[in-house]
Backbone bond lengths (Angstrom), bond angles and torsions (degrees), N, CA, C in turn:
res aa  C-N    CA-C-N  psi(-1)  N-CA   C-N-CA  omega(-1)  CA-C   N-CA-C  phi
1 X - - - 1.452 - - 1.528 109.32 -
2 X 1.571 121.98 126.09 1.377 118.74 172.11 1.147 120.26 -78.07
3 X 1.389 107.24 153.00 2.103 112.22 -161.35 1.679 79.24 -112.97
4 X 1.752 112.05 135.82 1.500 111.21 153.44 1.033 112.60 -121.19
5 X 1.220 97.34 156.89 1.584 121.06 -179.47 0.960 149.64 -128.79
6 X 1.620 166.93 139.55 1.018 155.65 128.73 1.638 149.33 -79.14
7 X 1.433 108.51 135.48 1.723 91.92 178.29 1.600 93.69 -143.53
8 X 1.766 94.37 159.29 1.048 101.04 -152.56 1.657 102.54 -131.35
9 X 1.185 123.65 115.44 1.813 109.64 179.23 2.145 114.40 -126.02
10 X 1.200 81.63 162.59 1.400 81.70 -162.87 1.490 114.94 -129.30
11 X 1.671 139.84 120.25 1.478 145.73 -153.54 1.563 90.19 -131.65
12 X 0.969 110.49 138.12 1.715 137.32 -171.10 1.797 77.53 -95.83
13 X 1.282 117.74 155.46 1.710 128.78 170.37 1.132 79.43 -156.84
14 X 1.658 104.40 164.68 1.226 133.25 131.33 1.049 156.19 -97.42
15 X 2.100 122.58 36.73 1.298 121.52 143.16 1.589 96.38 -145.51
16 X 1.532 115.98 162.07 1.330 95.28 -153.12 1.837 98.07 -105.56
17 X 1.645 108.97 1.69 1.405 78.79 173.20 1.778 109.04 -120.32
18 X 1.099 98.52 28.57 1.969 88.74 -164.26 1.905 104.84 -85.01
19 X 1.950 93.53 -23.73 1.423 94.69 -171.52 1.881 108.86 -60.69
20 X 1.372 96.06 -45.72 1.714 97.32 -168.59 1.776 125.11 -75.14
21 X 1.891 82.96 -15.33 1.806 90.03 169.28 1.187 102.91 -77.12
22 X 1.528 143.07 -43.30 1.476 131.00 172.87 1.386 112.63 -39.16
23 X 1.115 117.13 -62.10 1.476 109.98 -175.42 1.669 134.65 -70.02
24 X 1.888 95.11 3.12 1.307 88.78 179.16 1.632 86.93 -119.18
25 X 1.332 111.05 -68.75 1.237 110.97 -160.42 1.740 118.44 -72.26
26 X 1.481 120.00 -22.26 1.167 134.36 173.41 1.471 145.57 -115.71
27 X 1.496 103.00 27.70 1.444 103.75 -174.83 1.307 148.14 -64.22
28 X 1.580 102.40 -4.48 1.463 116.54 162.89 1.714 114.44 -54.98
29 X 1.144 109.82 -35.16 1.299 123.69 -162.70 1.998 101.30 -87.21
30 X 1.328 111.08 -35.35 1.553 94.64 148.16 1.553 137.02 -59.90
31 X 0.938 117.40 -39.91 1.615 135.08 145.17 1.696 112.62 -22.85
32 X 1.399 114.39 -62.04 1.368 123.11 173.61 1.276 102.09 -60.50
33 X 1.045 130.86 -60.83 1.553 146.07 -153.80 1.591 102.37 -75.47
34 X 1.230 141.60 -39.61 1.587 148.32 -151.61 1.789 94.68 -166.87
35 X 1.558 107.55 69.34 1.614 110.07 -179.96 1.642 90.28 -99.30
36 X 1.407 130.94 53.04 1.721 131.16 177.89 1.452 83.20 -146.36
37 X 1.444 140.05 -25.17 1.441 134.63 -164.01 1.385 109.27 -98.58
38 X 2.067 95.75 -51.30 1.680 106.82 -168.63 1.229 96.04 -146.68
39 X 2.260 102.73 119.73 0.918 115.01 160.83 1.246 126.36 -78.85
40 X 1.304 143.22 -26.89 1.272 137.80 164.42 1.512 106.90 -164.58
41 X 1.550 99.54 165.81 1.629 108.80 159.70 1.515 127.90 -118.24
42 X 1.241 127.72 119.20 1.198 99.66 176.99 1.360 122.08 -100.21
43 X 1.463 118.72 176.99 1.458 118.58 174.61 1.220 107.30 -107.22
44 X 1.181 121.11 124.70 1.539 118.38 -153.99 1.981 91.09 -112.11
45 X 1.259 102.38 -37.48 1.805 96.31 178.53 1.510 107.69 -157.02
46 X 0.871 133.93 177.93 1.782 146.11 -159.97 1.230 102.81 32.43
47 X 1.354 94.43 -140.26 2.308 107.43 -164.03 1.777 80.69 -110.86
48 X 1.240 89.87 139.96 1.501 110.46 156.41 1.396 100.98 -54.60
49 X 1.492 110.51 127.94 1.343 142.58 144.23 1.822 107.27 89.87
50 X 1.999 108.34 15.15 0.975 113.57 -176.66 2.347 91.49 -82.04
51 X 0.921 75.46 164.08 1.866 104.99 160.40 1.276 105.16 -72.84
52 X 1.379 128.39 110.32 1.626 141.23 -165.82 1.187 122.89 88.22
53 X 1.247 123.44 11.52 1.567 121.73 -155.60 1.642 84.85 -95.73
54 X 1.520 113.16 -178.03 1.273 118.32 -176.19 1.922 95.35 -151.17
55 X 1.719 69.06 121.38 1.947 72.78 165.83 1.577 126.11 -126.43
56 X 0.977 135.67 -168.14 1.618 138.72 178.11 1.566 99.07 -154.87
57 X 1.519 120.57 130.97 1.204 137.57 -136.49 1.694 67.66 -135.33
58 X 1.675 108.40 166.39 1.612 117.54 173.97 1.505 86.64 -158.19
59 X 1.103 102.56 135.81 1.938 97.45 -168.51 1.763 87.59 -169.88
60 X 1.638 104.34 146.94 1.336 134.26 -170.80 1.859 89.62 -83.27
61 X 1.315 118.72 149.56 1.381 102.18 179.09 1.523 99.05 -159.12
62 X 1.503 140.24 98.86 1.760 133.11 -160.15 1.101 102.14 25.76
63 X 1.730 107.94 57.19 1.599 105.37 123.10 2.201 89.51 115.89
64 X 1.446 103.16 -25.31 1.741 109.62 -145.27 1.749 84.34 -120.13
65 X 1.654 95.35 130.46 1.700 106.84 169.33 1.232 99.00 -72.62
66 X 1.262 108.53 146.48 1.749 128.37 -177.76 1.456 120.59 -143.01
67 X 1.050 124.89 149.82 1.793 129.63 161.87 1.141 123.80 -102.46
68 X 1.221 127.46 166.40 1.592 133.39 -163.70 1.736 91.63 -158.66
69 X 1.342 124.69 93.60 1.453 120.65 160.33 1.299 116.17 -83.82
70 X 1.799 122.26 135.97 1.883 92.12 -159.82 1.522 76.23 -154.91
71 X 1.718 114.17 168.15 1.068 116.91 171.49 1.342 103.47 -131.24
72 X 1.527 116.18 165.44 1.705 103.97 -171.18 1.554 109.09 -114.15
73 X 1.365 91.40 88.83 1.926 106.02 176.56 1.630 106.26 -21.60
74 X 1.797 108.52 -65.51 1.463 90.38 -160.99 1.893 70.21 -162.74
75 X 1.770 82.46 156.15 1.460 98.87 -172.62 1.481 97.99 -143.47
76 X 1.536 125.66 124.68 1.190 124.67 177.66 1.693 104.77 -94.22
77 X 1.204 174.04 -156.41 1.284 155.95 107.77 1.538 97.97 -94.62
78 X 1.254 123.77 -40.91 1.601 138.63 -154.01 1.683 95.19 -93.16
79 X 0.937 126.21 -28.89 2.003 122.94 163.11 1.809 101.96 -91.93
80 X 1.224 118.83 -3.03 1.771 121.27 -162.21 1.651 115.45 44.77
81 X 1.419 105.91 26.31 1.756 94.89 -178.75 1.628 93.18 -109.92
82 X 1.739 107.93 144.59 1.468 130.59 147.38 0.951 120.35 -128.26
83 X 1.536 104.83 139.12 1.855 113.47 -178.26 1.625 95.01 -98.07
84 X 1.133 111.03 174.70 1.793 126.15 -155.98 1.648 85.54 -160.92
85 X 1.314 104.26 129.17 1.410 107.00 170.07 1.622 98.78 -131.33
86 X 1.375 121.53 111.00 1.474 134.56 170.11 1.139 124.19 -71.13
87 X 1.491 113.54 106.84 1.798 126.68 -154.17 1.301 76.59 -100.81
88 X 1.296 145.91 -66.90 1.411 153.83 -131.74 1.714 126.16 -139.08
89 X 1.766 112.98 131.73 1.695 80.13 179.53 1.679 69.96 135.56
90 X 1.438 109.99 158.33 1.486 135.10 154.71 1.656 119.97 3.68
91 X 1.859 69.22 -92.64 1.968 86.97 178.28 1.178 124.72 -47.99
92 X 1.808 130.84 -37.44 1.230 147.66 167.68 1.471 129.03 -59.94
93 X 1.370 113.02 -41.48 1.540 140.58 -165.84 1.664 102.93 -94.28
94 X 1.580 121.56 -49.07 1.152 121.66 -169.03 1.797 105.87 -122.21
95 X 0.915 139.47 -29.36 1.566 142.05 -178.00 1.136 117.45 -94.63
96 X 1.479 130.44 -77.37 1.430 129.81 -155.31 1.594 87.48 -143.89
97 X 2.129 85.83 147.86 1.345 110.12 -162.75 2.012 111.03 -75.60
98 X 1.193 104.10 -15.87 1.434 136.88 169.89 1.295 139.55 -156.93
99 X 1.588 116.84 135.68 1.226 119.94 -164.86 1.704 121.70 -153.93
100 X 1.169 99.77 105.98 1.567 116.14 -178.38 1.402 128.36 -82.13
101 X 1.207 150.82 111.30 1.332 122.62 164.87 1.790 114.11 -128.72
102 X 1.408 90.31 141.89 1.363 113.00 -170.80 1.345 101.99 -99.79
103 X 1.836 101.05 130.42 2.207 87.56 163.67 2.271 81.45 -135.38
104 X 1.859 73.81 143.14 1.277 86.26 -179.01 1.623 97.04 -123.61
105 X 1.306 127.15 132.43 1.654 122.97 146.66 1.225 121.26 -106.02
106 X 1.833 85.08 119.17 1.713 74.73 -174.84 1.785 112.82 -142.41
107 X 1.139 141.87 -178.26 1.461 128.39 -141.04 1.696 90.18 -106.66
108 X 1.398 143.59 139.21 1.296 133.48 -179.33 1.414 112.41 -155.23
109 X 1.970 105.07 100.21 1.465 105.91 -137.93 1.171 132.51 46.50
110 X 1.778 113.63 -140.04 1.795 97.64 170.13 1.541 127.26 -79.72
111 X 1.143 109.63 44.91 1.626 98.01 -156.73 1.927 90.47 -138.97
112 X 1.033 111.04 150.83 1.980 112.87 169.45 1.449 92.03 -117.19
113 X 1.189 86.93 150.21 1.851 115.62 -164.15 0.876 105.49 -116.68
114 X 1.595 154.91 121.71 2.032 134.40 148.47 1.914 75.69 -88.75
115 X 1.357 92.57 141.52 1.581 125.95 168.77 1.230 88.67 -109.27
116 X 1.764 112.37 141.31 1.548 117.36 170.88 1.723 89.55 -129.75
117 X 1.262 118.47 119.99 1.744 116.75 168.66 1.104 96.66 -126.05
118 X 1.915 98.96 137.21 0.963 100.87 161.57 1.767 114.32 -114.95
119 X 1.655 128.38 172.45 0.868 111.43 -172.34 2.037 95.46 -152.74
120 X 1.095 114.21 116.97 1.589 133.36 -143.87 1.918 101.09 -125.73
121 X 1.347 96.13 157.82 1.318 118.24 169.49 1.465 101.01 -125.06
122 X 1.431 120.10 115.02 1.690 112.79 160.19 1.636 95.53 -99.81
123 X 1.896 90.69 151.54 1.762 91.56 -175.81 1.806 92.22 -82.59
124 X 1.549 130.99 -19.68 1.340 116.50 -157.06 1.945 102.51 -160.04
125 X 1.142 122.72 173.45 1.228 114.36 -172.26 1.450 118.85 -89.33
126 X 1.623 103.54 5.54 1.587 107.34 165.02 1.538 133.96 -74.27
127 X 1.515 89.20 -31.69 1.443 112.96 151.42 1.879 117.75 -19.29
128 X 1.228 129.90 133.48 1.222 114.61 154.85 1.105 133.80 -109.33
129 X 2.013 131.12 171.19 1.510 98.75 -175.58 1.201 106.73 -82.99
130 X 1.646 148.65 -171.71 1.134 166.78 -178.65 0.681 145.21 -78.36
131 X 2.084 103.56 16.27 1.091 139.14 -159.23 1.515 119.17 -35.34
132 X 2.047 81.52 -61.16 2.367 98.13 177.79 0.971 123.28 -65.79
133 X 1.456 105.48 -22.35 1.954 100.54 173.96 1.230 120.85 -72.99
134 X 1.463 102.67 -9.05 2.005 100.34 -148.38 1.688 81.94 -105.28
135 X 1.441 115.22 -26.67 1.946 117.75 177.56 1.581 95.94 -70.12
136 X 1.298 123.18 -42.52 1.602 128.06 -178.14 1.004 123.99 -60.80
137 X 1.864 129.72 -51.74 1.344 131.87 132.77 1.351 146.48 -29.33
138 X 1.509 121.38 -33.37 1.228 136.34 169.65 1.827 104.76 -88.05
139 X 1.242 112.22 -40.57 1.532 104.75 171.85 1.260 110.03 -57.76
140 X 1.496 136.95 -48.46 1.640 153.60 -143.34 1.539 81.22 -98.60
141 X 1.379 145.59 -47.28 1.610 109.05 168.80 1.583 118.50 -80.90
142 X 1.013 126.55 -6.99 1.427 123.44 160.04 1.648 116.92 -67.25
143 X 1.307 119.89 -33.15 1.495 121.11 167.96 1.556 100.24 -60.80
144 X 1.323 127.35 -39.07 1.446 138.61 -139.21 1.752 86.67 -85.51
145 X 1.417 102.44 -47.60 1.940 96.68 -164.87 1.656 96.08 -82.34
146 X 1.432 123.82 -46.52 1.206 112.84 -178.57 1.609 126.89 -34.98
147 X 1.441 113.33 -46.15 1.124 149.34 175.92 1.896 97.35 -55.52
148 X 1.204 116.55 -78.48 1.354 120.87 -175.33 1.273 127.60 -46.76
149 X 2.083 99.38 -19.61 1.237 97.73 179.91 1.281 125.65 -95.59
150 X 1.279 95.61 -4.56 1.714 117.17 -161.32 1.881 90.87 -94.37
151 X 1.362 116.30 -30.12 1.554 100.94 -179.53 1.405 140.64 -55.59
């Protein structure tokens, strides 16, 4: 029986849309920015940062190069949220039977938020939750705003 799940983490930035255009429309430029986190992205089919497109992510992850083949469910630019649905890659192939991740930036009171959720299928309870990715993700947009602010 598959166990689902969710987790949910949250990085204070300072502007609320540059974080979620990196990850859709500009990810080479994370690469420049965090080349110890993310070695590249590719575009595997459509336009970068369209709705259907398909990419493959190459990223350092405790210590081990990894892939992430993902497609982009739905991309708001004007709310700054994209969902990523991971067909292929690590998490898919060897961990969990499904795996979504959502990054939202969004304004909360005085403060901007990127929300990173994720939302998973484990096939069994050996499975773990997603703890390092979700510390790896929230670190890798903190390189991302530090960086933006310093330009």
């Amino acid at each position: 029986m598959a166990l689902s799940g969710k987790l949910i983490g949250h990085v204070d930035v300072s502007k609320k849309g540059e974080i979620c255009h990196l990850f859709t429309s500009n990810p080479y430029e994370i690469v420049s920015i965090s080349p110890d986190k993310v070695q590249g992205c590719d575009l595997i089919d459509g336009d970068r940062g369209d709705v259907g497109s398909v990419i493959c992510w190459h990223y350092t992850h405790e210590g081990k190069k990894k892939i992430s083949k993902q497609i982009i469910e739905a991309a708001d630019q004007e709310n700054h949220m994209t969902v990523f649905k991971v067909i292929g890659g690590d998490l898919v192939d060897e961990l969990y039977k499904t795996f979504t991740i959502i990054l939202n930036v969004d304004k909360k009171g005085d403060k901007v938020v990127s929300t990173w959720t994720f939302e998973f299928e484990k096939p069994d309870t050996s499975v773990p939750y997603p703890t390092s990715l979700m510390d790896y993700l929230c670190d890798l947009v903190k390189d991302l705003d530090i960086h933006s602010t310093t330009k």
